[in-house]
C-alpha distance (Angstrom), angle and dihedral (degrees) to the residues before:
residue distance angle dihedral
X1 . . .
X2 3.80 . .
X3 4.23 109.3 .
X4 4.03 100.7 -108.4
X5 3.70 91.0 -146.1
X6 4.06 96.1 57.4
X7 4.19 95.1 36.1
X8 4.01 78.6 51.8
X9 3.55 98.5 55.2
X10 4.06 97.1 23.9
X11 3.98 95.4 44.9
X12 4.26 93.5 137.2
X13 3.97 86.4 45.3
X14 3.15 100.3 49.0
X15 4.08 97.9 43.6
X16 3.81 94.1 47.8
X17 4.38 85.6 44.5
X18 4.39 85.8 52.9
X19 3.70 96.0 44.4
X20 4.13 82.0 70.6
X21 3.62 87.3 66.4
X22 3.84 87.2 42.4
X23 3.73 97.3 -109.9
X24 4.02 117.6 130.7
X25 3.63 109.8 -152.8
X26 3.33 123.6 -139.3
X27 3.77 110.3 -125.4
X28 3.76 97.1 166.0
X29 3.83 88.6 59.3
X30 3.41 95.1 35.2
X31 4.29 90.2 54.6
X32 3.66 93.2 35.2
X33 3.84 92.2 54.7
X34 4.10 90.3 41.2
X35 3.77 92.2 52.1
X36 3.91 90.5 52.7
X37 3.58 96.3 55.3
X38 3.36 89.1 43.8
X39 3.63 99.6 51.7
X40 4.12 83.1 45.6
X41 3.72 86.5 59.8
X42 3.66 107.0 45.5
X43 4.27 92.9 52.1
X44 3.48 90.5 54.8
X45 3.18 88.5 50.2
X46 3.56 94.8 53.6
X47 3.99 91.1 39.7
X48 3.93 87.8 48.1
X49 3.99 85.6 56.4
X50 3.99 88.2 44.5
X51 3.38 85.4 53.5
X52 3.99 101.6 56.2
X53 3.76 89.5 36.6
X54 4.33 85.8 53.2
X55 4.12 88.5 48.8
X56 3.86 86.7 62.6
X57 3.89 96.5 54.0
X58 3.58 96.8 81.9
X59 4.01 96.7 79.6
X60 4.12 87.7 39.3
X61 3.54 93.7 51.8
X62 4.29 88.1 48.7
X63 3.78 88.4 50.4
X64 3.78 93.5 57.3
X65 4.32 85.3 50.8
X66 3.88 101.9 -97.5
X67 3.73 105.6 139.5
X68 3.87 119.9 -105.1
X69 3.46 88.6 -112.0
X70 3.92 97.7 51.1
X71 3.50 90.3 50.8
X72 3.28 103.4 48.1
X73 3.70 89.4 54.3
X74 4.02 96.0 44.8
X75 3.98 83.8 59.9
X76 3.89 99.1 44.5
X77 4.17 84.2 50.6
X78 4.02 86.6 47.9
X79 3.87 91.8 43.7
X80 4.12 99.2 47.3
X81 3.79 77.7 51.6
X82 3.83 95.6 47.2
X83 4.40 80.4 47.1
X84 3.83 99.3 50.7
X85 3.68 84.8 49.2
X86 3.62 95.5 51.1
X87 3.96 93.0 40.2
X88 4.10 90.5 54.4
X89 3.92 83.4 52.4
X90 3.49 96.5 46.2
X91 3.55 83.6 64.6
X92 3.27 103.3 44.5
X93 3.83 87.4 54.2
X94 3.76 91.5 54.9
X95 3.63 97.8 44.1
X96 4.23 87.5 52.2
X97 4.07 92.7 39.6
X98 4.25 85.2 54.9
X99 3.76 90.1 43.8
X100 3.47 87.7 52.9
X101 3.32 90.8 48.0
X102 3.50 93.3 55.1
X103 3.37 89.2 54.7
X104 3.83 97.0 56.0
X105 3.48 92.1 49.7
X106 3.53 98.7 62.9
X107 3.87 101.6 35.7
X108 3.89 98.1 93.9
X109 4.05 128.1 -127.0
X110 4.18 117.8 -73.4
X111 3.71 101.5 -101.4
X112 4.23 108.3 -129.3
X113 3.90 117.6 -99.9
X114 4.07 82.0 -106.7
X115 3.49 98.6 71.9
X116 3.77 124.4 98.8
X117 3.11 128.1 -125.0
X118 3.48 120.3 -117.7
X119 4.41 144.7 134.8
X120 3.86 95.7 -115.8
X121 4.05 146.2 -40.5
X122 3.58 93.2 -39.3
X123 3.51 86.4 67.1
X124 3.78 102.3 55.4
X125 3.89 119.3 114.7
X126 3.44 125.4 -113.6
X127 4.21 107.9 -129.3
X128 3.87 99.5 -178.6
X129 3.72 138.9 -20.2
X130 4.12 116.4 -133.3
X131 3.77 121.9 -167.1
X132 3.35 139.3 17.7
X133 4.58 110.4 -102.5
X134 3.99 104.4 -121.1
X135 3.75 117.9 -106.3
X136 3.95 109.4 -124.0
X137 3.94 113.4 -148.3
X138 4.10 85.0 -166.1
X139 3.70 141.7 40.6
X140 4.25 107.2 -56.8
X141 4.19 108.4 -140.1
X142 3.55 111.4 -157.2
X143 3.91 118.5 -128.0
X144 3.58 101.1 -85.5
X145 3.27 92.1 57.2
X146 4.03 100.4 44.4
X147 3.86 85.7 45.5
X148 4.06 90.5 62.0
X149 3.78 95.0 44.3
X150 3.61 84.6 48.7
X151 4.22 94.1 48.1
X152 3.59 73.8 -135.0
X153 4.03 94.1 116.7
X154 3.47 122.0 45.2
X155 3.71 114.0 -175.3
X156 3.51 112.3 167.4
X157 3.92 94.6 53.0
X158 3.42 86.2 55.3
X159 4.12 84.4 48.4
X160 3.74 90.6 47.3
X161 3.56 97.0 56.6
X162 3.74 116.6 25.3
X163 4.49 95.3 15.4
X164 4.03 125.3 -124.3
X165 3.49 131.2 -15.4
X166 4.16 89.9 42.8
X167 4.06 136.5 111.0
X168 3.11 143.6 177.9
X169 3.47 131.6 -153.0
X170 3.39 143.9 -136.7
X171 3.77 160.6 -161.8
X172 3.51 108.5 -34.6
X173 3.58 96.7 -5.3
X174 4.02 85.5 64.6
X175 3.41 96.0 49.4
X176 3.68 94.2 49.5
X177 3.89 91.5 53.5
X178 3.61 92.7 44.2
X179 4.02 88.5 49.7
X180 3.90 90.8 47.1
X181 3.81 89.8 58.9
X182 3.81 94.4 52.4
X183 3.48 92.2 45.6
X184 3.51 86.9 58.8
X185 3.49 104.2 43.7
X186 3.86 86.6 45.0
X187 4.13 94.6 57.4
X188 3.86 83.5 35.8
X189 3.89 95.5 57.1
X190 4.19 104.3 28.4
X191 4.10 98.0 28.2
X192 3.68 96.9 37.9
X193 3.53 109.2 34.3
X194 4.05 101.1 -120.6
X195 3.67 132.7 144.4
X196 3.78 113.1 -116.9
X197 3.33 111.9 -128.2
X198 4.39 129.8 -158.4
X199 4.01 93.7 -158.7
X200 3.77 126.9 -165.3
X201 4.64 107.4 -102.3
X202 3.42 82.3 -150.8
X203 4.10 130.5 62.8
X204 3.78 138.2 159.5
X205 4.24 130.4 -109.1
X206 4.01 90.3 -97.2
X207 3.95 85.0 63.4
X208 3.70 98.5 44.3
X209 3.63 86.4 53.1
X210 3.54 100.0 46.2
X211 4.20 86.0 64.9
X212 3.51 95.2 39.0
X213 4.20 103.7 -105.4
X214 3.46 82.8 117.9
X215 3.51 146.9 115.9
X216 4.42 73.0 -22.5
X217 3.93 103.3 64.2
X218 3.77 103.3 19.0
X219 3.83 89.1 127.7
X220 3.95 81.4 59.7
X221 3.84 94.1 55.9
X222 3.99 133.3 80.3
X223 3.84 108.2 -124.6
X224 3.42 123.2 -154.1
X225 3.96 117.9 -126.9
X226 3.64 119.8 -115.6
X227 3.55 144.1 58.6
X228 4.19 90.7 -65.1
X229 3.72 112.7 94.4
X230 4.27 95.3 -127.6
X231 3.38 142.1 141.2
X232 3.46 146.3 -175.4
X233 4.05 111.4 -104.9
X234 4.01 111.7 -105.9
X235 3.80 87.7 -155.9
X236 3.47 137.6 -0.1
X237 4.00 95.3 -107.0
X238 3.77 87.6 79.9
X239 3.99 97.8 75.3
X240 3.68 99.7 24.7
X241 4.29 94.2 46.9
X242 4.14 76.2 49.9
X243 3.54 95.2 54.6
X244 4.18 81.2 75.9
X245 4.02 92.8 51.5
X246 4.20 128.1 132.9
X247 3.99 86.7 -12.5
X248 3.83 129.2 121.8
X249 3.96 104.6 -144.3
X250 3.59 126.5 -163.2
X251 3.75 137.7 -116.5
X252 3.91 94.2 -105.9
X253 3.87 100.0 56.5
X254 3.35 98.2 47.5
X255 2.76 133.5 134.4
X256 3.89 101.1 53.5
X257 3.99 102.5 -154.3
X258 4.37 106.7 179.1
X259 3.47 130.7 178.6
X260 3.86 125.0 -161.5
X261 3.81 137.1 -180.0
X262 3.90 106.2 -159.1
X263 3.52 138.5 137.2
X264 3.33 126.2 -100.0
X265 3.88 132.8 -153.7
X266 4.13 128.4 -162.5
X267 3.78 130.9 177.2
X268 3.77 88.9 -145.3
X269 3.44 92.5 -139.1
X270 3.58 113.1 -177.7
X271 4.06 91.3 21.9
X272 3.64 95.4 92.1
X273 4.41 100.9 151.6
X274 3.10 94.8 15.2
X275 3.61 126.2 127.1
X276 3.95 90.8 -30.2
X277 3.82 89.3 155.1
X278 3.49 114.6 88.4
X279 3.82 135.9 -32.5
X280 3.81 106.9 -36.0
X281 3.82 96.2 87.1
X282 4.21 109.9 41.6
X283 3.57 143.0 154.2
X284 3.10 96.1 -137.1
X285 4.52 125.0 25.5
X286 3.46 141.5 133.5
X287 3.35 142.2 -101.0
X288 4.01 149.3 -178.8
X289 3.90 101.3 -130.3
X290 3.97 116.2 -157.9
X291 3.90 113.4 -168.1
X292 3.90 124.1 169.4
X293 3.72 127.0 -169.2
X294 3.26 107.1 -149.0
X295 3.88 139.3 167.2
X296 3.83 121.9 -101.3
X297 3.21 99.7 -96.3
X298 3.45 98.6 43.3
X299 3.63 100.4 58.5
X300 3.72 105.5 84.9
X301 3.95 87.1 53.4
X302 4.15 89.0 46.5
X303 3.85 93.7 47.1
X304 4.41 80.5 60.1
X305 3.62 96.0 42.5
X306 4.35 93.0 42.8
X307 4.03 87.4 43.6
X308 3.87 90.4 48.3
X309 3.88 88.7 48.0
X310 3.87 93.6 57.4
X311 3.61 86.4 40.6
X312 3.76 91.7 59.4
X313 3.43 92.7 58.7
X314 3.82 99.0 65.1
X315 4.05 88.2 44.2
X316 3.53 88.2 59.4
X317 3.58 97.6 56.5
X318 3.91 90.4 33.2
X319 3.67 102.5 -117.6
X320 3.80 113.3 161.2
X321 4.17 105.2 -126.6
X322 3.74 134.6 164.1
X323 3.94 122.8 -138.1
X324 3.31 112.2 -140.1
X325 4.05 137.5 173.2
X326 3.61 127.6 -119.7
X327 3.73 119.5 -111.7
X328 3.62 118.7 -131.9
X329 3.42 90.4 -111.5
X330 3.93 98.6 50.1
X331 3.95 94.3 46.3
X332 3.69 122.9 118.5
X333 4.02 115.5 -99.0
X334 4.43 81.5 -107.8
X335 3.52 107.5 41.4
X336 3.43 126.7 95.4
X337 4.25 93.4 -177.9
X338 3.84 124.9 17.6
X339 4.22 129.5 177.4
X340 3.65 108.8 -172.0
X341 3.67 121.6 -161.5
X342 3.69 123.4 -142.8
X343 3.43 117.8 -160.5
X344 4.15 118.4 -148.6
X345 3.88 112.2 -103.1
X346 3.80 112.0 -171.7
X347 3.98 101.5 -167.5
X348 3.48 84.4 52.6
X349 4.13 95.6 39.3
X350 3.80 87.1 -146.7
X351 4.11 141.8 88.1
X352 3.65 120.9 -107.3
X353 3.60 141.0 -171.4
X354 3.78 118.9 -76.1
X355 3.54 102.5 147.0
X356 3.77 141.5 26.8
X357 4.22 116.1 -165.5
X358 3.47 113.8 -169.1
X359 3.74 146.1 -173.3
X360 3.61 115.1 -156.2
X361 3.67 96.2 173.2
X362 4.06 112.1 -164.8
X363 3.57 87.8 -25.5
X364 3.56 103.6 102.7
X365 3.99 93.6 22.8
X366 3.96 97.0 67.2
X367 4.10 93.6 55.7
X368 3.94 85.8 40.6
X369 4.28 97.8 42.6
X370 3.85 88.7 -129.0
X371 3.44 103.4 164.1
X372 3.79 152.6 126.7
X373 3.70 151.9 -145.8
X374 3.12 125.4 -111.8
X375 3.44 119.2 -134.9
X376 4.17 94.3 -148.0
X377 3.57 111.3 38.6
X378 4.46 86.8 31.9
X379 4.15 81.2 -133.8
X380 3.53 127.1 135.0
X381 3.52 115.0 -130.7
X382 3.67 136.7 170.8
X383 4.06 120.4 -91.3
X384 3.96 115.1 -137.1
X385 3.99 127.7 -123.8
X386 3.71 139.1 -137.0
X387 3.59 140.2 179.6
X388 3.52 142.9 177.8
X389 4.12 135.1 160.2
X390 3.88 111.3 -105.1
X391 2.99 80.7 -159.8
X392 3.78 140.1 -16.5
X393 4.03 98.0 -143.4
X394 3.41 104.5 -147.3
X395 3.47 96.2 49.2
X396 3.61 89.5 48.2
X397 4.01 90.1 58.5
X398 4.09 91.6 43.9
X399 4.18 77.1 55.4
X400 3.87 96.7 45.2
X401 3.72 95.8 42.4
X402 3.61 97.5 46.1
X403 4.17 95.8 46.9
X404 3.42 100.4 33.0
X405 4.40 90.7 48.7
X406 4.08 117.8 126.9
X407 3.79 124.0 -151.6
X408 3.72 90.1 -98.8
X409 3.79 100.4 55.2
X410 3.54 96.2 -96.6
X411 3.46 123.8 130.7
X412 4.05 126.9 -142.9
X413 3.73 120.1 -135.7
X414 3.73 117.3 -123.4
X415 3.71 109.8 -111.3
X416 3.47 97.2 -115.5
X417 3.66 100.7 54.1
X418 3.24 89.6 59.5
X419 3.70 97.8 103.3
X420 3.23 91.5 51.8
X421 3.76 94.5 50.5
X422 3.58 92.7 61.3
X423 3.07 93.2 -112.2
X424 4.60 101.1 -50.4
X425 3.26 104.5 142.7
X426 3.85 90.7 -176.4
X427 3.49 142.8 33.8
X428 3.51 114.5 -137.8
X429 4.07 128.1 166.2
X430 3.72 114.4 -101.8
């Protein structure tokens, strides 16, 4: 969230900065809220001073001839008045701190000066175009169909016992998504110098918040049923980013680079008719989460480095993809910088998400207490996060099965997953 101090003092900046991710602020709330708690603040103050001038009336009142007694008993009635007081305004300080709050939590991140402006994804800018798309001399199926003359996707299992929106794979198919993750994890880990990560699929509301799903995109989220406050992860940046949370680091670990293969799981809500052919819009997929903790001003140079990493990933197994950068009105409610990558899909004879690479600056770090000392001023100061897929698998397969098709159905195995293939070099139906 926003720093209360700066959106105090910066109000006009930061409204006219928010209205480039289409967000009006509301500075009449904002002030009228601020001036409550403030106004909270200063008479208990005063009453608190009241109080510890009242405490001393006892041996003024005895010097004047009032019995001990009396006195002590006119300045216990005075201070259980002075207390009630300062109780009622206790409250009322609370109640305006957690409307505040509120507030905070659902005014969205400052996007950077870099970002263009722009109404939605048909706005974003296209940075750099890699690959050349494959020119087909026959008919190009899209994955769906591939995966069923494979009896490598089986959709209406999945239907029959979990509902829409669910796969499962098989055969080959299965062993090619499960080899695309290690490959990833593998160049993530050795090539790229992260720390592989086994995160929990499951995390509580205090986590959620912390990286900003929460209280925003609880409608987005799969809760779990009874009286626990849990939920499954949308993405595997909630536990890692958390793995930074309510610490003070030091100099010499940062920065914190993490990689983690996890599922993910997302209502969708919202997506209704979209993408309900095939794999690119799930409940429940995989992914290859990068996330850096980094300090401030390190961040814009990490967001390059984590961005090429992903990118890296689809060179390797030679998948034509676009970089593009977020509009301000197609970033996420946290980020402050995004690239996505788009990956080449022929049956579709478009690009298409496969990545998102973000910069969330302090955002996320002030609700989690991410932060570190530093060694030359002796301060404490908040770190900065980023995240970005490396890659989303099943996306990744819809990619490999769809460029790397033959006339007959069969499907040619990157070069480099190869190893982890065993040995197939092809995917065939059987």
């Amino acid at each position: 969230m926003l720093d209360l101090r700066y959106l105090r003092t910066h109000l006009d900046d930061v409204a006219s900065q928010l209205l480039i991710k289409g967000y009006k602020l509301d500075k009449e709330r904002f002030s009228t809220l601020d001036a409550a708690r403030k106004s909270a603040d200063i008479e208990s103050q005063a009453l608190q001073a009241e109080r510890k001038q009242a405490s001393k009336q006892i041996g003024q009142l005895v010097q004047t001839g009032v019995a001990i007694d009396d006195a002590k008993a006119q300045v216990q009635q005075t201070l259980e008045k002075i207390d009630a007081s300062l109780n009622a305004l206790k409250a009322r300080s609370q109640a305006a701190d957690e409307q505040i709050q509120a507030f905070l939590y659902d005014v969205p991140n400052i996007p950077d000066v870099s970002v263009p402006a722009g109404k939605d994804e048909s706005d974003n800018v296209e940075v750099m175009v890699w690959g050349e798309p494959r020119q087909f001399d026959f008919k190009v199926l899209d994955h769906v169909d591939l995966g069923g003359g494979l009896k490598g996707i089986d959709f209406d299992s999945a239907s029959t016992m979990s509902g829409a929106r669910f796969a499962v794979l098989k055969a080959g198919v299965a062993r090619l998504h499960r080899a695309l993750a290690q490959f990833m994890l593998d160049q993530h880990t050795e090539c790229n110098g992260y720390q592989e990560i086994n995160a929990p699929l499951i995390v509580n509301a205090s986590a959620l918040t912390g990286t900003t799903q929460l209280p925003k995109f609880a409608d987005d989220l799969f809760k779990l049923e009874g009286d626990a406050d849990y939920f499954l992860i949308p993405t595997g940046e909630v536990p890692v980013t958390n793995l930074a949370r309510d610490a003070i680091h030091e100099e010499a670990v940062l920065p914190l680079k993490y990689a983690a293969h996890t599922a993910c799981f997302r209502s969708e809500a919202g997506s209704h008719g979209r993408d309900t052919r095939g794999l690119i819009r799930q409940h429940q997929f995989e992914k290859v989460e990068l996330v850096q903790v980094v300090k401030a001003d390190e961040s814009e140079r990490a967001l390059e480095e984590l961005t090429g990493h992903a990118e890296s990933i689809l060179q390797k197994l030679q998948l034509p993809y676009r970089k593009v950068i977020l509009c301000g009105g197609d970033l996420s409610f946290g980020s402050c910088k995004t690239y996505d990558l788009e990956v080449w899909l022929p049956a579709q004879d478009t690009y298409r998400e496969i990545s998102s690479c973000s910069n969330f600056g302090d955002f996320q770090a002030r609700r989690l207490m991410a932060r570190w000392r530093n060694p030359e001023s002796k301060k404490i100061e908040l770190l900065h996060t980023l995240n970005g897929s490396g890659l989303a698998v099943g996306r990744t397969l819809v990619a490999v099965l769809e460029n790397y098709q033959n006339e007959d159905g069969s499907i040619e195995v990157p070069d480099v997953l190869h190893e982890y293939m065993r040995g197939v070099t092809r995917i065939a139906s059987f």
